[in-house]
BAVEXLUM-221031 format. One record per residue: residue in three letters; x, y, z of N, C-alpha, C in turn. Coordinates in steps of 0.2 Angstrom, whole numbers, plus 5000, padded with zeros to 4 digits. Example, Ala and Ser with C-alpha at 12.3 -4.5 7.8 and 13.67 -1.06 7.14 Angstrom:
BEGIN
<site residu="ala" n_px="5066" n_py="4972" n_pz="5039" ca_px="5062" ca_py="4978" ca_pz="5039" c_px="5066" c_py="4984" c_pz="5039"/>
<site residu="ser" n_px="5064" n_py="4989" n_pz="5035" ca_px="5068" ca_py="4995" ca_pz="5036" c_px="5064" c_py="5000" c_pz="5039"/>
***
This chain:
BEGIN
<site residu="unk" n_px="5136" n_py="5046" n_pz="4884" ca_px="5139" ca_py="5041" ca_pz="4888" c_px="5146" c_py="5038" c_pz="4885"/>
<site residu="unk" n_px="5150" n_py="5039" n_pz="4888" ca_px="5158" ca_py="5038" ca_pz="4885" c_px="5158" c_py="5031" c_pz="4883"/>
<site residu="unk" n_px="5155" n_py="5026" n_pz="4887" ca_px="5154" ca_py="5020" ca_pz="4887" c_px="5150" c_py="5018" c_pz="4880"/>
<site residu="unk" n_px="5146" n_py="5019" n_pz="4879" ca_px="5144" ca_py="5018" ca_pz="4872" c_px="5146" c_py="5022" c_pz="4868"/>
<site residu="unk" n_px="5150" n_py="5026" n_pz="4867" ca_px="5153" ca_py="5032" ca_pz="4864" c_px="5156" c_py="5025" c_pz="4856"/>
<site residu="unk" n_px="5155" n_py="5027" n_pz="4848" ca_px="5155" ca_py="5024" ca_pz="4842" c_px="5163" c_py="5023" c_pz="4842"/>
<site residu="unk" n_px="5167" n_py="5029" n_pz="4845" ca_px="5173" ca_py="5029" ca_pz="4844" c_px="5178" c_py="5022" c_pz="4846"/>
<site residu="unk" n_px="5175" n_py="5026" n_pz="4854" ca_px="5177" ca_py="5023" ca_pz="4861" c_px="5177" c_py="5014" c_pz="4860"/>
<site residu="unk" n_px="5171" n_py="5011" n_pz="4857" ca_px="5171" ca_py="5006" ca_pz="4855" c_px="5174" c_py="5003" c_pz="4851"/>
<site residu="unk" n_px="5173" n_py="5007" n_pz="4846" ca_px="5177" ca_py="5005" ca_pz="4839" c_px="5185" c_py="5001" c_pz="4841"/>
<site residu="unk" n_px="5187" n_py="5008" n_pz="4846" ca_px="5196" ca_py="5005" ca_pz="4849" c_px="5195" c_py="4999" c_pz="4851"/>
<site residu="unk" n_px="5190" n_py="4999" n_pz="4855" ca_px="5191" ca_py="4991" ca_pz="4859" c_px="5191" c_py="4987" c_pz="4856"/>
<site residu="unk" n_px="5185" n_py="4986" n_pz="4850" ca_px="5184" ca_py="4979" ca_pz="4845" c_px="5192" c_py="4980" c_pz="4843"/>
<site residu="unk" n_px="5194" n_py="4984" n_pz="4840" ca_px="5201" ca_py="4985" ca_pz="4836" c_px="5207" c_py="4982" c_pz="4841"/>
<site residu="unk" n_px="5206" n_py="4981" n_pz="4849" ca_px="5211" ca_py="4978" ca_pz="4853" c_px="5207" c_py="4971" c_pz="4856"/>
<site residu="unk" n_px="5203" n_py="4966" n_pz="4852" ca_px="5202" ca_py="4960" ca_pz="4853" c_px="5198" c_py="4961" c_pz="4860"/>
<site residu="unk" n_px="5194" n_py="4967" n_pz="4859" ca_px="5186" ca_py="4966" ca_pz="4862" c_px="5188" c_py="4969" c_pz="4870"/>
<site residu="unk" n_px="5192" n_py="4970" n_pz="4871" ca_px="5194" ca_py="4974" ca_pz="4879" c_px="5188" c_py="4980" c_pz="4879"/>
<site residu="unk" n_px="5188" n_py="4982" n_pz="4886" ca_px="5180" ca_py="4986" ca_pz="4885" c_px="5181" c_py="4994" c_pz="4885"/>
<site residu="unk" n_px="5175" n_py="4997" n_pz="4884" ca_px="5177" ca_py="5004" ca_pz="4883" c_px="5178" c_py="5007" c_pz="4889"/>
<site residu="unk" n_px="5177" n_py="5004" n_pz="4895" ca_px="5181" ca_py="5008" ca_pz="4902" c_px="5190" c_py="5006" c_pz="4903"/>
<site residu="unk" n_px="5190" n_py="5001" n_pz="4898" ca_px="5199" ca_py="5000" ca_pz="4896" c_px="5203" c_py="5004" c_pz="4894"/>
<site residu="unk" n_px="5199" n_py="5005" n_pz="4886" ca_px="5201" ca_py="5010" ca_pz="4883" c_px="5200" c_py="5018" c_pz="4886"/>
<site residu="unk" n_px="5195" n_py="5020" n_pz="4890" ca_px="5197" ca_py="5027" ca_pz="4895" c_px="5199" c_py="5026" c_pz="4898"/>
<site residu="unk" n_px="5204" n_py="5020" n_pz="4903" ca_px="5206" ca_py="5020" ca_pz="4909" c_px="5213" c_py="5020" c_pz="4905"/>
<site residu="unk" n_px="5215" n_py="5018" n_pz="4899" ca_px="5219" ca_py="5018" ca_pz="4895" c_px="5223" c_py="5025" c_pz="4892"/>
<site residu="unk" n_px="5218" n_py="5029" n_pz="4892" ca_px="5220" ca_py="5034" ca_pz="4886" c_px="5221" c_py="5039" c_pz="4894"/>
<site residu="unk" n_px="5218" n_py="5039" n_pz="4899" ca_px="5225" ca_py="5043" ca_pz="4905" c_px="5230" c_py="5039" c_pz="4907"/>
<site residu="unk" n_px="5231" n_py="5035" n_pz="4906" ca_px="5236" ca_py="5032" ca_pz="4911" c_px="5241" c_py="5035" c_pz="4902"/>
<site residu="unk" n_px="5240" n_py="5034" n_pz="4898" ca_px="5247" ca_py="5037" ca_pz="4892" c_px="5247" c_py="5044" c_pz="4892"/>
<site residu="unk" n_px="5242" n_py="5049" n_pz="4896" ca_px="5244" ca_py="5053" ca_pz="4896" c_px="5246" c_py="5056" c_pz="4904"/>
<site residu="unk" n_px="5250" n_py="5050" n_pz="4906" ca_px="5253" ca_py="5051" ca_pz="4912" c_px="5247" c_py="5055" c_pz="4919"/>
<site residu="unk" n_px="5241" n_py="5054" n_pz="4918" ca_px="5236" ca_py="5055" ca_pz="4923" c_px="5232" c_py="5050" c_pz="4927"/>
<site residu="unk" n_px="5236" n_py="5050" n_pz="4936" ca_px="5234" ca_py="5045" ca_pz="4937" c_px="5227" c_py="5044" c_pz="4938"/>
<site residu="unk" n_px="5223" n_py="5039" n_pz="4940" ca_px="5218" ca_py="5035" ca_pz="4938" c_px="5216" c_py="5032" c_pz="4945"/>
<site residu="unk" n_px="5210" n_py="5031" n_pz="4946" ca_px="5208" ca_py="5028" ca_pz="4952" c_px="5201" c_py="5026" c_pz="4952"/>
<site residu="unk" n_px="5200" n_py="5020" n_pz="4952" ca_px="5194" ca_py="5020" ca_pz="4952" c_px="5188" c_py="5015" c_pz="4957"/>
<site residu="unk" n_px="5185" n_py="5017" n_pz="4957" ca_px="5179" ca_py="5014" ca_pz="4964" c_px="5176" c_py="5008" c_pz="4962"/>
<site residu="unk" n_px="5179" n_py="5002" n_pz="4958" ca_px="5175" ca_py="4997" ca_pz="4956" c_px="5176" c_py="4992" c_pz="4963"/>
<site residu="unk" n_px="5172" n_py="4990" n_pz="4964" ca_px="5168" ca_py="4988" ca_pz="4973" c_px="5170" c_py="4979" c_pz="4969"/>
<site residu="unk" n_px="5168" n_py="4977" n_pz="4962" ca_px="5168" ca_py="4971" ca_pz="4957" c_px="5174" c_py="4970" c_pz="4956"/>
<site residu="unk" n_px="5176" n_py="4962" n_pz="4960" ca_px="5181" ca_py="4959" ca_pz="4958" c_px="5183" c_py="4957" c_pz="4951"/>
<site residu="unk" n_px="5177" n_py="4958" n_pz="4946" ca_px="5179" ca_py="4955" ca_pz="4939" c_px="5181" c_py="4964" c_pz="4935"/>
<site residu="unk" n_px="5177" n_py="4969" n_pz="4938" ca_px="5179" ca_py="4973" ca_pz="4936" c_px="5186" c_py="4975" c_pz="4939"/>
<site residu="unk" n_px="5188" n_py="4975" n_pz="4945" ca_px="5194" ca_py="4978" ca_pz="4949" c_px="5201" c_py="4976" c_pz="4943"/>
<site residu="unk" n_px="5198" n_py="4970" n_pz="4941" ca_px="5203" ca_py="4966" ca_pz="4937" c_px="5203" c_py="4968" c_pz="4931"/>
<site residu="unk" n_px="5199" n_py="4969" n_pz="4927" ca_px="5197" ca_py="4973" ca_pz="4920" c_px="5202" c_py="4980" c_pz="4921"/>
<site residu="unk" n_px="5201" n_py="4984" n_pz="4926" ca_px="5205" ca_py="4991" ca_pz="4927" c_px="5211" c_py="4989" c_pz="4929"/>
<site residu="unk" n_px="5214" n_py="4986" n_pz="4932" ca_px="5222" ca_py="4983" ca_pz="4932" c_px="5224" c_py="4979" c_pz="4923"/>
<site residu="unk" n_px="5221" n_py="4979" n_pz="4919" ca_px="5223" ca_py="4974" ca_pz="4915" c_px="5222" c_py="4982" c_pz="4910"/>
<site residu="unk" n_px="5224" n_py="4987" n_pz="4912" ca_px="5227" ca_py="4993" ca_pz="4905" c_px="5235" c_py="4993" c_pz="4905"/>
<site residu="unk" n_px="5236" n_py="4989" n_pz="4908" ca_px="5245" ca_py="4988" ca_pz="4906" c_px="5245" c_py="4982" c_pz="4902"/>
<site residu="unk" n_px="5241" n_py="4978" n_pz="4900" ca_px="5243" ca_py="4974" ca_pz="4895" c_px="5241" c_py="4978" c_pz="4887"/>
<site residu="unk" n_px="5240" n_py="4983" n_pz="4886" ca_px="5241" ca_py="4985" ca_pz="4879" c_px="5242" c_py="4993" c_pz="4879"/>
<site residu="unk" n_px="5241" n_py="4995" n_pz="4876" ca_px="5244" ca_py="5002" ca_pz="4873" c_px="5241" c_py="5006" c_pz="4869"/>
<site residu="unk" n_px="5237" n_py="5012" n_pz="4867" ca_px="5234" ca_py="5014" ca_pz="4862" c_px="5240" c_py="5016" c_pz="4855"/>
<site residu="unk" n_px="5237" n_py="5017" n_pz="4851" ca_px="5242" ca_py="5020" ca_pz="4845" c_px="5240" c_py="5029" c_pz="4844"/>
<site residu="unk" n_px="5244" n_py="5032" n_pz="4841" ca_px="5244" ca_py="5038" ca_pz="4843" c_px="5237" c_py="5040" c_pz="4838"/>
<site residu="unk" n_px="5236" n_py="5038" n_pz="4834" ca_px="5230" ca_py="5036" ca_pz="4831" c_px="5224" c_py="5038" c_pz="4833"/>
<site residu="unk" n_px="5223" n_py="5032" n_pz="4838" ca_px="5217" ca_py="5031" ca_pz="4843" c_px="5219" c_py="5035" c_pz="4849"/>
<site residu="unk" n_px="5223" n_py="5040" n_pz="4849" ca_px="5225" ca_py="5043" ca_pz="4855" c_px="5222" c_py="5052" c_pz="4853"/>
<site residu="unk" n_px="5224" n_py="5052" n_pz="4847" ca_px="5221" ca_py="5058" ca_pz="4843" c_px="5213" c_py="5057" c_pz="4843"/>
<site residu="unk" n_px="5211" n_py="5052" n_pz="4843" ca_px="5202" ca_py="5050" ca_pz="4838" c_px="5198" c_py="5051" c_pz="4848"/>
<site residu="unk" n_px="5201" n_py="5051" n_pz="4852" ca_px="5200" ca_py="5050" ca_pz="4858" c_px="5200" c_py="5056" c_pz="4861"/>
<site residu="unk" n_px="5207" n_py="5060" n_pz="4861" ca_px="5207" ca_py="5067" ca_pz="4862" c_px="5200" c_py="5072" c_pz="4859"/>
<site residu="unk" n_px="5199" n_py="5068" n_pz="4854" ca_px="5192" ca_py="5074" ca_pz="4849" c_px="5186" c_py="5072" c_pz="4851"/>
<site residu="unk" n_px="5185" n_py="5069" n_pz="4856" ca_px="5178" ca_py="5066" ca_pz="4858" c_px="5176" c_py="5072" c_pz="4863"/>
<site residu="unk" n_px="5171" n_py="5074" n_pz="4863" ca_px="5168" ca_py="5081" ca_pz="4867" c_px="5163" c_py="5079" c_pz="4872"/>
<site residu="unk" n_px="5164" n_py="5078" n_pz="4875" ca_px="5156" ca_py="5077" ca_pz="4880" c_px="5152" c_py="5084" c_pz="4883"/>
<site residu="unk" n_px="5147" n_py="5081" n_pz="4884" ca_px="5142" ca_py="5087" ca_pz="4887" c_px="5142" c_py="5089" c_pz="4893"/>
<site residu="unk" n_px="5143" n_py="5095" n_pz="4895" ca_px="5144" ca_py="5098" ca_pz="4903" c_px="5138" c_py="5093" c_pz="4907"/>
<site residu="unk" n_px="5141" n_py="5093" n_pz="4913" ca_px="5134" ca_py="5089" ca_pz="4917" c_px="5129" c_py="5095" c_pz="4919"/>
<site residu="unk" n_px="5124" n_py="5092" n_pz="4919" ca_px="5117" ca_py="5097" ca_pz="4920" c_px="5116" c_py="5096" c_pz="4926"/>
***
């Protein structure tokens, strides 16, 4: 679950607690992929517009790219 993912997290606390669906709605939108997302949640709608207030560093852009998930079964 990328949401709880050690890494994923780590980034967020590292940008003053924004959430781990920041930081991946964050880490396409810097690699120029657009994004769309189906939050139905006014508080959420607002959390997924709010990836333009910060920026990942090339850092945490690499530590990101090496995350692996498991095929879906």
């Amino acid at each position: 679950d990328i949401w709880k993912n050690p890494t994923v997290q780590a980034i967020a606390d590292a940008h003053g607690g924004i959430s781990s669906a920041q930081v991946a709605l964050r880490f396409l939108v810097q690699q120029n992929i657009t994004v769309v997302t189906a939050a139905m949640n006014p508080a959420y709608q607002k959390e997924d517009m709010d990836v333009f207030s910060f920026s990942l560093t090339e850092a945490e852009m690499v530590k990101l790219s090496s995350i692996k998930g498991k095929p879906p079964s």
